[in-house]
N, C-alpha and C positions, 0 to 999 in steps of 0.2 A: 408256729411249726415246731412238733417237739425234732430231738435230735433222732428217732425212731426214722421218721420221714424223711428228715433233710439225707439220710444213709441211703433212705429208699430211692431218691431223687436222683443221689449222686452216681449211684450203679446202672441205673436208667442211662444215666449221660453216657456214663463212663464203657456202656452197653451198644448203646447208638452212633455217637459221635466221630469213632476212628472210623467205622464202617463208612459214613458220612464224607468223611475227607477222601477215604480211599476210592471213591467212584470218582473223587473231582481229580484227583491224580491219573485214576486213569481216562476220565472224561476229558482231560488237558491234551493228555497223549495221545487220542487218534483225531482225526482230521472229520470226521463224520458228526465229534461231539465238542471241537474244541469251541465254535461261538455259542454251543448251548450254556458250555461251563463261564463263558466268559460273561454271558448274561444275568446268569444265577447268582455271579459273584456277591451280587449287593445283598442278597436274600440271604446266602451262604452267612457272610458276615453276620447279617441282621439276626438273623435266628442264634447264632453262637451266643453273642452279645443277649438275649433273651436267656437261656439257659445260664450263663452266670447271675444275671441279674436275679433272677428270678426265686431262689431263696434269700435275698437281702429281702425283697420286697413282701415275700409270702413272712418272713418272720419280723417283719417291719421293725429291721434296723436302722433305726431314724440317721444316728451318729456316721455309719458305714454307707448310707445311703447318699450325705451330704458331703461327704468325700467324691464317691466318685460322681456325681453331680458337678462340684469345683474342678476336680481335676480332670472331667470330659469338658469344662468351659474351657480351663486352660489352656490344656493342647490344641483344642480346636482356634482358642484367640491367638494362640503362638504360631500354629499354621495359617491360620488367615495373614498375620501379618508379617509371616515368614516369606509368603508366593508374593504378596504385593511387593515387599521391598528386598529379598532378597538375601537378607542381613543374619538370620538364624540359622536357619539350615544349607543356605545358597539358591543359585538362581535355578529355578523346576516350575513345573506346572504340570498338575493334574492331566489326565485322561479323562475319557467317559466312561471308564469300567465299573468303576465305584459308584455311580449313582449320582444321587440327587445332591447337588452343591449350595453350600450357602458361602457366595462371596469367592468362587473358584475352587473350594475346598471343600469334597465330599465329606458327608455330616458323620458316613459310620467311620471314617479315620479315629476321630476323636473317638469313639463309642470302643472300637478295638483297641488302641494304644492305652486306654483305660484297664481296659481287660487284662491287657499284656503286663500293667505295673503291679494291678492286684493280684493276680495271679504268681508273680516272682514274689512279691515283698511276702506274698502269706506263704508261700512254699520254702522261702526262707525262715520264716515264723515256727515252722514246722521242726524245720532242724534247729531252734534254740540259736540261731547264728545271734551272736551280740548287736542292740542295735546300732551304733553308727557302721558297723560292719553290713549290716541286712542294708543299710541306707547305700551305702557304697557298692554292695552286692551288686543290687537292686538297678544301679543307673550302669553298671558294667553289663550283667545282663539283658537288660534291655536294647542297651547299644549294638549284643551282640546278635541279637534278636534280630534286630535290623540288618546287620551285615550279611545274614543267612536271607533275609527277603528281599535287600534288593534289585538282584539281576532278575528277579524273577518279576517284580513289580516294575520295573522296564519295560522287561519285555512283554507282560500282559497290559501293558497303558496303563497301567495305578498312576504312573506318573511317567514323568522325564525330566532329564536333567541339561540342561544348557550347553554345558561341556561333556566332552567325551567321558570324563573320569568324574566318579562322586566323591564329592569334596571332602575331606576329614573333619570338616566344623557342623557338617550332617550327624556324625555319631557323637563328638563331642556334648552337641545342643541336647541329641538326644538323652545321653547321659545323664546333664546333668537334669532335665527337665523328671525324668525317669526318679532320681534320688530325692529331687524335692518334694513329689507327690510321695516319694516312700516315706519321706521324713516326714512328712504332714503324716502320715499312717500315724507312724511312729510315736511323733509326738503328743499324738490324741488317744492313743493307747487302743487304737480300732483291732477287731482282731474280725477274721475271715474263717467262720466254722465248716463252709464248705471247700471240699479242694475242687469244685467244678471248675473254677478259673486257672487253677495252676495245671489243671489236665488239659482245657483249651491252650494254654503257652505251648506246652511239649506237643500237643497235636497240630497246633498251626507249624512247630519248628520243626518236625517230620515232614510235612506236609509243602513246607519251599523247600528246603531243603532236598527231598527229591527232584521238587520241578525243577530247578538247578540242573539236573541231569536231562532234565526233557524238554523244556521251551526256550533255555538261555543259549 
């Protein structure tokens, strides 16, 4: 794929995709459409997660490929044995909003939280941020990523939490789990020619971030 294309691709996204979220904000909001939107969910994800992927793969970025390959294992082997014992994130358990589970743990989690690192570390990239800086960036905004999604992820059954309150070793894990995969970026010297991922981060942070206003 030359860079002509991957431009063309990216306006397409960048063309579609707010629109995309904006029905699901308002499809959350009335009562007539909110179990259609809550259905969709897994789709919603899935398709996002497709439109990042999908110029690593059309320009067969072998190196950028096997990244986040390892690190949608990771997060997903960290979730799995985060819900069974407890110990990483704390004591939660999924929903059925997400879809199709492997082991209690919905398969697109890992697929999105992928999305979410690549998307910061290369939007980092962008501004020249120094590496250990982008690495530390990286696990700070991710955690905060999460902070804006989870009353909403409550309250649509993404998940639940045990106790009333979500526990601070939830953003921490995330953190640093967030900085490791950046740093593996990093270290491999991978670089992300498309900003399709860093424009899904700021469209999904728009996008809880209202619901916050409307289903929390």
């Amino acid at each position: 794929m030359n860079l002509k294309k991957t431009w063309t691709f990216d306006r397409w996204v960048a063309l579609l995709l707010p629109p995309f979220y904006l029905v699901g904000i308002f499809g959350h909001a009335f009562e007539a459409t909110f179990e259609l939107m809550i259905t969709l969910t897994p789709l919603t994800i899935l398709t996002t997660v497709v439109l990042a992927y999908y110029p690593k793969v059309a320009k067969r970025d072998t190196k950028l490929l096997i990244w986040l390959a390892v690190s949608f294992a990771v997060t997903l082997v960290l979730e799995i044995i985060g819900v069974a014992t407890s110990l990483i994130f704390g004591s939660y358990s999924y929903g059925s909003t997400l879809g199709l589970k492997l082991l209690e743990v919905p398969l697109v989690i890992g697929l999105n939280w992928t999305i979410v690192i690549l998307g910061i570390v290369s939007f980092l990239d962008r501004l020249h941020v120094p590496a250990v800086l982008s690495v530390i960036g990286t696990g700070v905004l991710a955690s905060a990523f999460d902070w804006i999604m989870e009353p909403v992820a409550i309250a649509l059954d993404y998940w639940t939490w045990t106790g009333s309150d979500i526990p601070i070793q939830n953003y921490i894990a995330w953190a640093l789990i967030a900085a490791a995969c950046a740093g593996a970026y990093k270290g491999f010297r991978l670089q992300c020619k498309s900003w399709v991922p860093s424009l899904i981060v700021g469209i999904q942070t728009v996008f809880f971030f209202t619901l916050r206003f409307i289903v929390v």
